[in-house]
N, CA, C, O and CB atoms as a CASP TS submission, in Angstrom:
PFRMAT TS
TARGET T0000
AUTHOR 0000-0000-0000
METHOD Language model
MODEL 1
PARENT N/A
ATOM      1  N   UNK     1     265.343 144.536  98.986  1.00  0.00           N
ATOM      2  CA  UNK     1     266.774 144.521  98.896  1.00  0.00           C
ATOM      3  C   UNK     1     267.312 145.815  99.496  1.00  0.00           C
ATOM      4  O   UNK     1     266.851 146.835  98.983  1.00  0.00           O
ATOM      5  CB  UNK     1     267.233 144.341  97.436  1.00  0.00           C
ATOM      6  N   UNK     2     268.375 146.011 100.679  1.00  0.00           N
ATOM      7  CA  UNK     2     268.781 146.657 100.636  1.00  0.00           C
ATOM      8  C   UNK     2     269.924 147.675  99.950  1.00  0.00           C
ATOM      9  O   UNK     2     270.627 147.391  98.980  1.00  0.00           O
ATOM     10  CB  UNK     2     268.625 146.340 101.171  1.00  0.00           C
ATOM     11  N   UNK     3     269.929 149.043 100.767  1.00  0.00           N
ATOM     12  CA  UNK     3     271.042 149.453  99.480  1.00  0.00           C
ATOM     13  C   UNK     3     272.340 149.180 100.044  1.00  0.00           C
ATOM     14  O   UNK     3     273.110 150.100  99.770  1.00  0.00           O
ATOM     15  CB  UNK     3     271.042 151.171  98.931  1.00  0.00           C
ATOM     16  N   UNK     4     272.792 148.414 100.618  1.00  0.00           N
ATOM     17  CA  UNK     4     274.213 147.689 101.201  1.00  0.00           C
ATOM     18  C   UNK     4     274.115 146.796 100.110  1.00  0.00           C
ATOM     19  O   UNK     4     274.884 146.850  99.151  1.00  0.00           O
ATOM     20  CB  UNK     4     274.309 146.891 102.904  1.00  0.00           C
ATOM     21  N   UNK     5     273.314 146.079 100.207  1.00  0.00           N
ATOM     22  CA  UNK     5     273.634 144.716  98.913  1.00  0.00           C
ATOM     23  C   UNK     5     273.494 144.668  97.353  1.00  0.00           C
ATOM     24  O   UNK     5     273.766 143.863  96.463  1.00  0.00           O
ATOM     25  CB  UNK     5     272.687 143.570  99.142  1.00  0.00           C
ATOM     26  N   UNK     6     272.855 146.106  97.463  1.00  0.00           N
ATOM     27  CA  UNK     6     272.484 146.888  95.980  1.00  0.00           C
ATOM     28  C   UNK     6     274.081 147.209  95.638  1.00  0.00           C
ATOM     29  O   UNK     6     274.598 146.926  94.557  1.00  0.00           O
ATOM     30  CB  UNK     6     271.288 148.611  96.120  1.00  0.00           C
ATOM     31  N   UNK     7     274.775 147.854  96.751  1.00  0.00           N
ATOM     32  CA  UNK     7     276.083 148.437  96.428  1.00  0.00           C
ATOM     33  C   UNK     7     276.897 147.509  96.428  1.00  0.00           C
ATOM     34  O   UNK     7     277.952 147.804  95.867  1.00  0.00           O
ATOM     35  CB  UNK     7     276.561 149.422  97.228  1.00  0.00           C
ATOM     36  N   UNK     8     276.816 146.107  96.987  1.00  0.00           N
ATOM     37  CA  UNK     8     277.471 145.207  96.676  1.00  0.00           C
ATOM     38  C   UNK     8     277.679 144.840  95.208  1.00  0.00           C
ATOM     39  O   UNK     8     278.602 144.944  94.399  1.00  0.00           O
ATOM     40  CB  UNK     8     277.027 144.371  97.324  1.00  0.00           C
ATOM     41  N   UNK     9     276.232 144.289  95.206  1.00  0.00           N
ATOM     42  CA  UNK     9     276.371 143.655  93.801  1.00  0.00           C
ATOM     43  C   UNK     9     276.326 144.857  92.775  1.00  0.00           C
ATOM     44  O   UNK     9     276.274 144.377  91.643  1.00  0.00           O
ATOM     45  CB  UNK     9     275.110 142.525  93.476  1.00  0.00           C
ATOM     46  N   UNK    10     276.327 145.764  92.753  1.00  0.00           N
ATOM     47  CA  UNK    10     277.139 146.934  91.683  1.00  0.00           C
ATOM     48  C   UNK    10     278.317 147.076  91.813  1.00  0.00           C
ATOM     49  O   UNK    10     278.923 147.368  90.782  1.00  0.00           O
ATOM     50  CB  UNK    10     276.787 148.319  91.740  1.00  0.00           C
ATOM     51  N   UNK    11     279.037 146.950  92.957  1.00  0.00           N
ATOM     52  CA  UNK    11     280.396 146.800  92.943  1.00  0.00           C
ATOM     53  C   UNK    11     281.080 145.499  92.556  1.00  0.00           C
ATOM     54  O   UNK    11     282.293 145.547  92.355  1.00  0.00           O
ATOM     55  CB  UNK    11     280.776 147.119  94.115  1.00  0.00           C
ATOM     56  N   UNK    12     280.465 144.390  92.435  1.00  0.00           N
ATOM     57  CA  UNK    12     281.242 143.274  91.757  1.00  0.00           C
ATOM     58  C   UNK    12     280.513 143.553  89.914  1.00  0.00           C
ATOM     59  O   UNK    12     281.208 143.348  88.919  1.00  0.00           O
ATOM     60  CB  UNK    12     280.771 141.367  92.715  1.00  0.00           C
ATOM     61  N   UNK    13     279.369 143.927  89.858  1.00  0.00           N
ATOM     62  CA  UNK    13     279.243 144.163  88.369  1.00  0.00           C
ATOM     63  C   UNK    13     280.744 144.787  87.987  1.00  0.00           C
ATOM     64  O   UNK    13     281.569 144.106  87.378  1.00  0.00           O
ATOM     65  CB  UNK    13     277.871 145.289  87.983  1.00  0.00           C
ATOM     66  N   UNK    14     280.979 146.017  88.369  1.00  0.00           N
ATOM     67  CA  UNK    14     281.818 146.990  88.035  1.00  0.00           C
ATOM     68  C   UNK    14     283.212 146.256  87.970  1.00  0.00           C
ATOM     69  O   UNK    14     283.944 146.587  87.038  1.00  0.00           O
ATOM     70  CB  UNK    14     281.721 148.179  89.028  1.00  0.00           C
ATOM     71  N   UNK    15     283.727 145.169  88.969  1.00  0.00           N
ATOM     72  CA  UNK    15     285.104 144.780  89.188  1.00  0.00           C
ATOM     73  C   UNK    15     284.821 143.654  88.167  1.00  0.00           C
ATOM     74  O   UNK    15     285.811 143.250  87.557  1.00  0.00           O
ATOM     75  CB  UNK    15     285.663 144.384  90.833  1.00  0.00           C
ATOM     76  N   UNK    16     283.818 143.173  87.927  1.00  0.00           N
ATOM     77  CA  UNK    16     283.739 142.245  86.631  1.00  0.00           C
ATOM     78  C   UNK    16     284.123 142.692  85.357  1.00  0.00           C
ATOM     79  O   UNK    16     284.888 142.009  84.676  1.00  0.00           O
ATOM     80  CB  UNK    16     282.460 141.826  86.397  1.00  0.00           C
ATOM     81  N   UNK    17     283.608 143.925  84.900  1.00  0.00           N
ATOM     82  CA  UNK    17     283.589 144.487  83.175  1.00  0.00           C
ATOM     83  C   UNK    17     284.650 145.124  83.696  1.00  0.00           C
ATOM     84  O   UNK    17     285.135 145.542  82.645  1.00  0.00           O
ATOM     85  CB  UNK    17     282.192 145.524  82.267  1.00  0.00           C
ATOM     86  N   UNK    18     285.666 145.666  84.887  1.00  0.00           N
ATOM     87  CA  UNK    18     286.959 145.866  84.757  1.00  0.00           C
ATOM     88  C   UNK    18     287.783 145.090  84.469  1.00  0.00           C
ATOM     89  O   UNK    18     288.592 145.521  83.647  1.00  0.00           O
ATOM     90  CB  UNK    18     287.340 146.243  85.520  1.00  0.00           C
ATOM     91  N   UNK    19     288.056 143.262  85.082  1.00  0.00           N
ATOM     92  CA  UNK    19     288.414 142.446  85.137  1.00  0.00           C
ATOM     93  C   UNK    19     288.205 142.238  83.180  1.00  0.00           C
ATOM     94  O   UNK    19     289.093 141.950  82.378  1.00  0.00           O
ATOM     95  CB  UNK    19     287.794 141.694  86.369  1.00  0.00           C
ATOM     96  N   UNK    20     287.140 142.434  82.977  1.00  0.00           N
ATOM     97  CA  UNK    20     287.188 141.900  81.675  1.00  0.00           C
ATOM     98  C   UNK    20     287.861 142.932  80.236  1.00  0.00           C
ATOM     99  O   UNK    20     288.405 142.658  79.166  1.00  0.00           O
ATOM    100  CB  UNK    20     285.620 141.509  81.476  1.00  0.00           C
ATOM    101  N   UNK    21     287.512 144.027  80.848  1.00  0.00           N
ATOM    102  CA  UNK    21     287.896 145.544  79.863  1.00  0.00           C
ATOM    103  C   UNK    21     289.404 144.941  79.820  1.00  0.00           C
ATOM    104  O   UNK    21     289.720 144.484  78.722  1.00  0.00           O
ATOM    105  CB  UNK    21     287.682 147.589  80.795  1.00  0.00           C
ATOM    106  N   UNK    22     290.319 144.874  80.775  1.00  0.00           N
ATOM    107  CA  UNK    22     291.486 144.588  80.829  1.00  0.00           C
ATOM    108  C   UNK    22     292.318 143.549  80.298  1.00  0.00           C
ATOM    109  O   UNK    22     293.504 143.592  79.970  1.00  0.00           O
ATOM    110  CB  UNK    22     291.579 144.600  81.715  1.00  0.00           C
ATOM    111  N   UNK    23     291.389 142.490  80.266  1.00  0.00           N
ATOM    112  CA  UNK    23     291.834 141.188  79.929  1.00  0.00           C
ATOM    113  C   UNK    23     291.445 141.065  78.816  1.00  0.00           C
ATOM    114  O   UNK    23     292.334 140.481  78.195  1.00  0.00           O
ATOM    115  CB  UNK    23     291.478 140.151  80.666  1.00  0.00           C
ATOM    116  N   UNK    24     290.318 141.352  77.953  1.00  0.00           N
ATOM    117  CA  UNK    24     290.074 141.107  76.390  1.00  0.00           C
ATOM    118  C   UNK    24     290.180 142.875  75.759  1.00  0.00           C
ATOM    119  O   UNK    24     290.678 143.131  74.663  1.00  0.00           O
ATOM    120  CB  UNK    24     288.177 140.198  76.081  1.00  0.00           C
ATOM    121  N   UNK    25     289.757 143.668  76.455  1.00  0.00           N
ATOM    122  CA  UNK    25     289.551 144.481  75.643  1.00  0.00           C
ATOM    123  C   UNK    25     288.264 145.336  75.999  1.00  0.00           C
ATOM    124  O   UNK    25     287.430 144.663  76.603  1.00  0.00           O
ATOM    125  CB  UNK    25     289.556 143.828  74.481  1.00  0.00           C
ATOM    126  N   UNK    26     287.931 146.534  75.795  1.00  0.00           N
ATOM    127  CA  UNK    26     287.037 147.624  75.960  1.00  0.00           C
ATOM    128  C   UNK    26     286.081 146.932  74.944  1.00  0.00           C
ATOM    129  O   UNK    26     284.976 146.464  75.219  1.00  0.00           O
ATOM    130  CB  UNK    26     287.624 149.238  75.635  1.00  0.00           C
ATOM    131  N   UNK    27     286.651 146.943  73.796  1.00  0.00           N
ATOM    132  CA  UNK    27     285.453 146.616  72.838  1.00  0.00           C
ATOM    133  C   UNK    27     284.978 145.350  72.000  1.00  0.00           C
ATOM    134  O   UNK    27     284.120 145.214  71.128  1.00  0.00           O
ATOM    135  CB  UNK    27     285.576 147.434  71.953  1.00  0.00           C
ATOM    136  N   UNK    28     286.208 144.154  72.834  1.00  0.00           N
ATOM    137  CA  UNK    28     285.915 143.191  72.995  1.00  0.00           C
ATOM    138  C   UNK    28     284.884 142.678  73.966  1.00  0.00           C
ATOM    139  O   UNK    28     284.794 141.450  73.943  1.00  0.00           O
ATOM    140  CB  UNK    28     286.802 142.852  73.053  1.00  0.00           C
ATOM    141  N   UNK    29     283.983 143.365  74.920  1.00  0.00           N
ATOM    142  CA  UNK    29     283.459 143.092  75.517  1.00  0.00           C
ATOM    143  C   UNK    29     281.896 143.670  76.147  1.00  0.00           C
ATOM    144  O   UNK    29     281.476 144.625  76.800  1.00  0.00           O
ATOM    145  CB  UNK    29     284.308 142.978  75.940  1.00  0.00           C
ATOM    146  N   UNK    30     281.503 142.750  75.661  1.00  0.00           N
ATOM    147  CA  UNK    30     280.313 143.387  75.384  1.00  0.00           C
ATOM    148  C   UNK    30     278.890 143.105  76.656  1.00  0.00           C
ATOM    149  O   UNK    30     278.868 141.937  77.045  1.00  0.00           O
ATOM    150  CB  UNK    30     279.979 142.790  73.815  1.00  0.00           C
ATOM    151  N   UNK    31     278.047 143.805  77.135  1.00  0.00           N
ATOM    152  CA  UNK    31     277.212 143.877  78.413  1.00  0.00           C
ATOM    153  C   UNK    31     276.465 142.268  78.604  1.00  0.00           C
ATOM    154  O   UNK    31     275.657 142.153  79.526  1.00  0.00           O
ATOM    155  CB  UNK    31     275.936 145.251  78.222  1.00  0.00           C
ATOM    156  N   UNK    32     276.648 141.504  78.048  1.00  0.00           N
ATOM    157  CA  UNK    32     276.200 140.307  78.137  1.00  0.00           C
ATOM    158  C   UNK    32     277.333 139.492  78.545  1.00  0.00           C
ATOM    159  O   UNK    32     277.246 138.424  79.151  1.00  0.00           O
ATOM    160  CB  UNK    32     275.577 139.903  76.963  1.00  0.00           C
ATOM    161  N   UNK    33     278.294 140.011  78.210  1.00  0.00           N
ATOM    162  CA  UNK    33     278.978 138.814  78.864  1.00  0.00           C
ATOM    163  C   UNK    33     279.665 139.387  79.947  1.00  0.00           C
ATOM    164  O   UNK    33     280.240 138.676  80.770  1.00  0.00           O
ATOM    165  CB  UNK    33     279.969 137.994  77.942  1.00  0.00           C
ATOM    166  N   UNK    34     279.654 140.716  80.021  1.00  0.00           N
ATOM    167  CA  UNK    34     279.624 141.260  81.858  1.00  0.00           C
ATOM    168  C   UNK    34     278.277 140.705  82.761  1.00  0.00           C
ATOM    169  O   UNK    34     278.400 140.296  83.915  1.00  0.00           O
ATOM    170  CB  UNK    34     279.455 143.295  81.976  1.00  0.00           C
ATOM    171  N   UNK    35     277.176 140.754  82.148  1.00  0.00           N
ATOM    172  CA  UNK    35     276.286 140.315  83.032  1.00  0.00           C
ATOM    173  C   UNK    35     276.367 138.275  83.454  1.00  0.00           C
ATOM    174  O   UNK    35     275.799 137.685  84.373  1.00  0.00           O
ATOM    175  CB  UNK    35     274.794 140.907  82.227  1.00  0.00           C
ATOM    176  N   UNK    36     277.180 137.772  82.490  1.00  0.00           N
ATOM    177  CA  UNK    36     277.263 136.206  82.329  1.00  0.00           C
ATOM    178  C   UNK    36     278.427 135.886  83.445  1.00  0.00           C
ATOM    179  O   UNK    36     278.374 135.023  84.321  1.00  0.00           O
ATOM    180  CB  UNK    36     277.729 135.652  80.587  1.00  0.00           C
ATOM    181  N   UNK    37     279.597 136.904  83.152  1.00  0.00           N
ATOM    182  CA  UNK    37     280.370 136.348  83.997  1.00  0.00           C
ATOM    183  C   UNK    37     280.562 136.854  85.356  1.00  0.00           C
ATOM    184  O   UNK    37     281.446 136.553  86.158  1.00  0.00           O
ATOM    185  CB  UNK    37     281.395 136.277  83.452  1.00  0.00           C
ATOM    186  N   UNK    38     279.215 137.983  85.531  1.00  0.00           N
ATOM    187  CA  UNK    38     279.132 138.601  86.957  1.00  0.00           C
ATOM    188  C   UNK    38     278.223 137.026  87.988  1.00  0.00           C
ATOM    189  O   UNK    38     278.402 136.737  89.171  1.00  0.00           O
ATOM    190  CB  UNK    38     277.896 140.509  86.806  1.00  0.00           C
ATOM    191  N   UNK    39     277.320 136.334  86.989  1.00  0.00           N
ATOM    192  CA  UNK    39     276.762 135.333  87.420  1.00  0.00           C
ATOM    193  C   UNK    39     275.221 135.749  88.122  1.00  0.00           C
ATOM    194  O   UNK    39     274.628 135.093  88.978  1.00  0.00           O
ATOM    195  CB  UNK    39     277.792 134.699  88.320  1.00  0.00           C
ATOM    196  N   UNK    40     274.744 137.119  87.447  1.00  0.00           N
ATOM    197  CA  UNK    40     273.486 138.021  87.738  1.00  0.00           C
ATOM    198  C   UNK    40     272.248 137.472  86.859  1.00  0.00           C
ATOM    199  O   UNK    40     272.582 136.540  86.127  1.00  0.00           O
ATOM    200  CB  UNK    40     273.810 139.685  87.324  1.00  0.00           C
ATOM    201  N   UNK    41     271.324 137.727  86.800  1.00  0.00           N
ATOM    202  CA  UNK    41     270.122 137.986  86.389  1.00  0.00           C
ATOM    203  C   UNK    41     269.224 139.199  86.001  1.00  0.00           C
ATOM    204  O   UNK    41     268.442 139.898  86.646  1.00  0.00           O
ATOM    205  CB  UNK    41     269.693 137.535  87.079  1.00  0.00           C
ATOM    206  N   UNK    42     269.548 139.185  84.969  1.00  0.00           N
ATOM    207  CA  UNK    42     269.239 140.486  84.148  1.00  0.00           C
ATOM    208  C   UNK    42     267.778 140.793  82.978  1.00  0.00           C
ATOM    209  O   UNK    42     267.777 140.054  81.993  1.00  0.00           O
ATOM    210  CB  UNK    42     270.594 140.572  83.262  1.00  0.00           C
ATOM    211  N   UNK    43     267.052 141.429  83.041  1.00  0.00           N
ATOM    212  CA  UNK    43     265.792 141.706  82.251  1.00  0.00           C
ATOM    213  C   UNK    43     266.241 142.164  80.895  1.00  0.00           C
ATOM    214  O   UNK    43     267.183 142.957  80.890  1.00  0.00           O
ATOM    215  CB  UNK    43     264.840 142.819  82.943  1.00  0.00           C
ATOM    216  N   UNK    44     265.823 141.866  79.956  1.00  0.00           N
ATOM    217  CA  UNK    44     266.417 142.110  78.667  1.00  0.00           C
ATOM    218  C   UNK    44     266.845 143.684  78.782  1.00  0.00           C
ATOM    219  O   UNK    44     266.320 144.306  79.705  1.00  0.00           O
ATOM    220  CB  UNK    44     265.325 141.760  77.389  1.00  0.00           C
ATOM    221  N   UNK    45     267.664 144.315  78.011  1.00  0.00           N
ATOM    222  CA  UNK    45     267.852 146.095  78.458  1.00  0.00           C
ATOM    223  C   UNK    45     267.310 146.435  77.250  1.00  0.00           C
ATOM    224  O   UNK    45     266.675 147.460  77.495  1.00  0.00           O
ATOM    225  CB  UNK    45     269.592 146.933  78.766  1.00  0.00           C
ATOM    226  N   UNK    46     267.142 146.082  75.661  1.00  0.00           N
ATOM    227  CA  UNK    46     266.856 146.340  74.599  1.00  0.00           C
ATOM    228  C   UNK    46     265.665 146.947  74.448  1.00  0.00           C
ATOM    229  O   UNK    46     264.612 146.404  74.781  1.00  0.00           O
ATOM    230  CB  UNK    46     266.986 145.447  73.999  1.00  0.00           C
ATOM    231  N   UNK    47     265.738 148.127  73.930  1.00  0.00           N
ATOM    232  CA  UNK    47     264.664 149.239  73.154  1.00  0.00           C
ATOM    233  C   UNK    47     265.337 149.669  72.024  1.00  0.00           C
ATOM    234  O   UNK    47     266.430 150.120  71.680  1.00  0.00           O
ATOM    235  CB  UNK    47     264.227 150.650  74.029  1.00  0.00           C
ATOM    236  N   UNK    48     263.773 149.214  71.383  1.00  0.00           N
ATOM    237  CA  UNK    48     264.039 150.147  69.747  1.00  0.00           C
ATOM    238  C   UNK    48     264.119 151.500  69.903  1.00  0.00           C
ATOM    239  O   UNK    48     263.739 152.106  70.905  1.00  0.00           O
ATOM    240  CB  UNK    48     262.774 150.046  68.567  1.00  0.00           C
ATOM    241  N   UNK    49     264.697 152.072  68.744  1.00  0.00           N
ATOM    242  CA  UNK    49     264.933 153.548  68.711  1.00  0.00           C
ATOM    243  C   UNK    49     263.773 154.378  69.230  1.00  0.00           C
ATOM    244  O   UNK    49     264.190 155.345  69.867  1.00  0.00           O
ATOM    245  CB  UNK    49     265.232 153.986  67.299  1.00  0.00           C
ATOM    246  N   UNK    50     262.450 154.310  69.161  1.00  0.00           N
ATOM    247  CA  UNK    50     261.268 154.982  70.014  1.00  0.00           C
ATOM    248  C   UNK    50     261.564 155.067  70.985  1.00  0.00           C
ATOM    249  O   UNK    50     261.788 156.173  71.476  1.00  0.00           O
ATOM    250  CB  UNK    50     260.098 154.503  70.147  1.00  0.00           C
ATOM    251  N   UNK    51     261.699 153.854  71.719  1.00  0.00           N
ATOM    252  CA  UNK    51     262.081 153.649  73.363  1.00  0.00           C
ATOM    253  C   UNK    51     260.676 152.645  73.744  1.00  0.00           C
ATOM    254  O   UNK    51     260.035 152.793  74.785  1.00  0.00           O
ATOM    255  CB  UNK    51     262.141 155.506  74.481  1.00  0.00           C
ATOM    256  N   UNK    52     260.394 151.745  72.822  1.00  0.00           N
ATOM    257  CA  UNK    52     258.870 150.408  72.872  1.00  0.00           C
ATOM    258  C   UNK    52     260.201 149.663  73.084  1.00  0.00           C
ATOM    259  O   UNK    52     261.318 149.982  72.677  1.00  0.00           O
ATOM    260  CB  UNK    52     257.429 149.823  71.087  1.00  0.00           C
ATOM    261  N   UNK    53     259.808 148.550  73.848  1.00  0.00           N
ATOM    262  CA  UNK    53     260.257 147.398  73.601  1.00  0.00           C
ATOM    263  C   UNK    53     260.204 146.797  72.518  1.00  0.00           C
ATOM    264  O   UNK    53     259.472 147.171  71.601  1.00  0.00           O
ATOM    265  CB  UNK    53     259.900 146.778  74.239  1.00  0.00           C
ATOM    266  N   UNK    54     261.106 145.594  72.443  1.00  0.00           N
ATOM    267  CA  UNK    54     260.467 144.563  70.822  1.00  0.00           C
ATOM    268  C   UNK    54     259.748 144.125  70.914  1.00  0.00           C
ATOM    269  O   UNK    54     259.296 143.474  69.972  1.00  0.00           O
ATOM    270  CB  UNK    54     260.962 143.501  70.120  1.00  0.00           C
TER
END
């Protein structure tokens, strides 16, 4: 992947959770449903407090 299309699709992540910060709310909105309505594919991000996976 290049980093043209890397910066793409970080720049529609970003205009997504803006689009959404605005329209529901900062803390109405939570990284799953930025990643749902960006329409991405995402690896779980979750670590326990150690920093292990579950």
């Amino acid at each position: 992947m290049t980093s043209s299309s890397l910066s793409r699709k970080r720049q529609h992540v970003v205009d997504t959770a803006y689009s959404l910060f605005k329209r529901d709310g900062f803390h109405a909105t939570g990284v799953d449903r930025i990643i749902a309505e960006a329409g991405i594919a995402c690896a779980p991000a979750s670590r326990s407090s150690d920093g292990r996976r579950p």
